[in-house]
C-alpha positions, 0 to 999 in steps of 0.5 A: 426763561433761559435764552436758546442758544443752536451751535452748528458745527461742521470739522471737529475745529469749528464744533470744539470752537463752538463748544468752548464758547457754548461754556461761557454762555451762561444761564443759556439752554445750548444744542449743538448740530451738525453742519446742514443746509436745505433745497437741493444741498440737503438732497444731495448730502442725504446721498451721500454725494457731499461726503468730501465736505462738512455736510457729510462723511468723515466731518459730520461723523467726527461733529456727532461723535464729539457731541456725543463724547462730550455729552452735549444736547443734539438738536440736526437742523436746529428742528426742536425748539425756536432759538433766540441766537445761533452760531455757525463757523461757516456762512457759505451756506445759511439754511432757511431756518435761521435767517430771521434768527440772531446769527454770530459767524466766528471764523474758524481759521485761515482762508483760502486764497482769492482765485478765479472762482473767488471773482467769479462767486462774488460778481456774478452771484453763484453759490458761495460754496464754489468758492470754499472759504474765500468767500467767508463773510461774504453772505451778510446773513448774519449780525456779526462776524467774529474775528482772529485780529485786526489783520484779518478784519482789514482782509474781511473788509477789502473783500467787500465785508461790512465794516460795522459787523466786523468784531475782532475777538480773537479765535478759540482752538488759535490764540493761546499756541504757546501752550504747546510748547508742554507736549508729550510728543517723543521727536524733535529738531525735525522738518514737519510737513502738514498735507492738505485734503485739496484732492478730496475736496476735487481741488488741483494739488501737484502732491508730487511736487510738494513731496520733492519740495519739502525733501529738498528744504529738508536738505537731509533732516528727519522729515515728517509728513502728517497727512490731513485728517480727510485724506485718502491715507493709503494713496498719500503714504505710498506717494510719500514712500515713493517721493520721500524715503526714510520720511515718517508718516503720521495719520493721527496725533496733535500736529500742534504738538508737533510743530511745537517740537519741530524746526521747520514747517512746511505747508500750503494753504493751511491754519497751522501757518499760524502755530508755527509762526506764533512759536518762532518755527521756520515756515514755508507757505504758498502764502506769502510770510509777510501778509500771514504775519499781518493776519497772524491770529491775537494770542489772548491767553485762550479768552477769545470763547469768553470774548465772543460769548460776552458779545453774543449775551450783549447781542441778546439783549439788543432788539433785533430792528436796532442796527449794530453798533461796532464799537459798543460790541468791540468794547465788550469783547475787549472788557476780558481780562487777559 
């Protein structure tokens, strides 16, 4: 009988992650849902209260409407079957469902910076949502955690993650950027911006002071600014006409695709550093370039899906009383021909 596999997914990068993994499971019976949680979490996403984050509104839209378009098995909350192994691109929450499974977190991308509410989540036990992504890893709830590179392992372990279930395997959707250097995207030799959804998520942004920062690094250059997915689109394009006239504004396209025609980069506290530095771009962060340079995703040429997915048929086989074993996963991992 094949091995049931539940995939949770949550912004369309964490569901297509999971979906190229779910590809390399073989002779595994996989389903998909939408990022959920239980308690007073649920009562609050079915009112709709939650709909800035990944358990409602436009992220759990966008998670159903890929597995619809890809046709992929839907299984909300993980209730149809009894599953032997689950995936999840979060560990913020882990619902009650799964916490006697066979669980592999895969880190979806960059994290948010180490602030008050970082301290304040990890000393004093609130809940890890507070604390957004700086808390990744922090649950122990899981068997493993898959990883971008050594760099970000180092990170993982500083923040008090166990060593032992720590898997460097690279990341899907990361690690092979030079492939968008081939585009259709019809400018180039410009300055890019790439907004944040920071306000919608009811984080502090100066938005006008990042518009003004990014027009003076431009220093006359075409300026594009591509808004967040999640953003309020109407407030964020009357800023920018305001703050940065003769910008371009765009609310949809690959913004890969556009830092690969770009010159320069301009974010804050965002994943797509990364591209940019992969392909040589000039690139401004409220990241510090060095430490982003350490943390720097393992390009792989696009193998890290198979990569996860030969630790997690190993994790299979392995008894679930048996302790894991670091080095035989991180061998198996590395096993893929790249």
């Amino acid at each position: 009988m094949s091995k049931k596999i539940l995939f949770i997914g949550g912004s369309v990068n964490q569901t297509s992650m999971m979906h190229q993994i779910s590809l390399k499971m073989e002779d595994c019976d996989c389903y998909f849902s939408p990022y959920y949680g239980d308690g007073y979490i649920d009562f609050f996403a079915k009112r709709g209260v939650l709909d800035f984050s990944i358990l409602g509104g436009k992220f759990k839209k966008s998670t159903e409407d890929y597995i619809k378009t890809h046709q992929l098995k839907m299984d909300y909350k993980g209730e149809k079957n009894d599953y032997d192994l689950v995936f999840t691109g979060s560990d913020l929450i882990i619902p009650k469902n799964i916490r006697d499974k066979k669980v592999i977190l895969v880190q979806e991308g960059m994290t948010d910076p180490e602030n008050l509410m970082f301290h304040l989540v990890k000393h004093l036990g609130l809940p890890r949502w507070m604390a957004s992504t700086s808390v990744t890893g922090l649950s122990d709830l899981y068997d493993i955690l898959c990883v971008a590179s050594e760099g970000y392992r180092d990170l993982f372990i500083r923040k008090g993650v166990k060593p032992e279930k720590i898997v460097v395997t690279g990341i899907p959707n990361f690690d092979n950027l030079i492939q968008y250097m081939n585009n259709d995207f019809p400018l180039k030799y410009f300055v890019l911006a790439a907004t944040s959804d920071s306000r919608e998520t009811f984080k502090y942004e100066n938005r006008k002071k990042f518009i003004l920062d990014c027009v003076q690094i431009a220093n006359g250059k075409q300026l594009i600014f591509k808004l967040h997915p999640n953003e309020n689109f109407d407030k964020a394009t009357k800023e920018i006409e305001k703050y940065a006239p003769g910008a371009l504004i765009y609310t949809s396209g690959d913004i890969n695709e556009m830092i690969a025609n770009c010159d320069i980069l301009i974010t804050k506290y965002s994943s797509v550093s990364y591209v940019g530095l992969c392909l040589g771009k000039e690139v401004h962060s409220y990241f510090d370039l060095e430490e982003l340079k350490k943390l720097n995703p393992i390009q792989n040429n696009g193998t890290s899906a198979e990569r996860i997915a030969k630790v997690a048929l190993q994790l299979l086989e392995q008894p679930k009383s048996l302790p894991i074993n670091n080095n035989e996963f991180q061998n198996i991992s590395e096993t893929v021909n790249v």
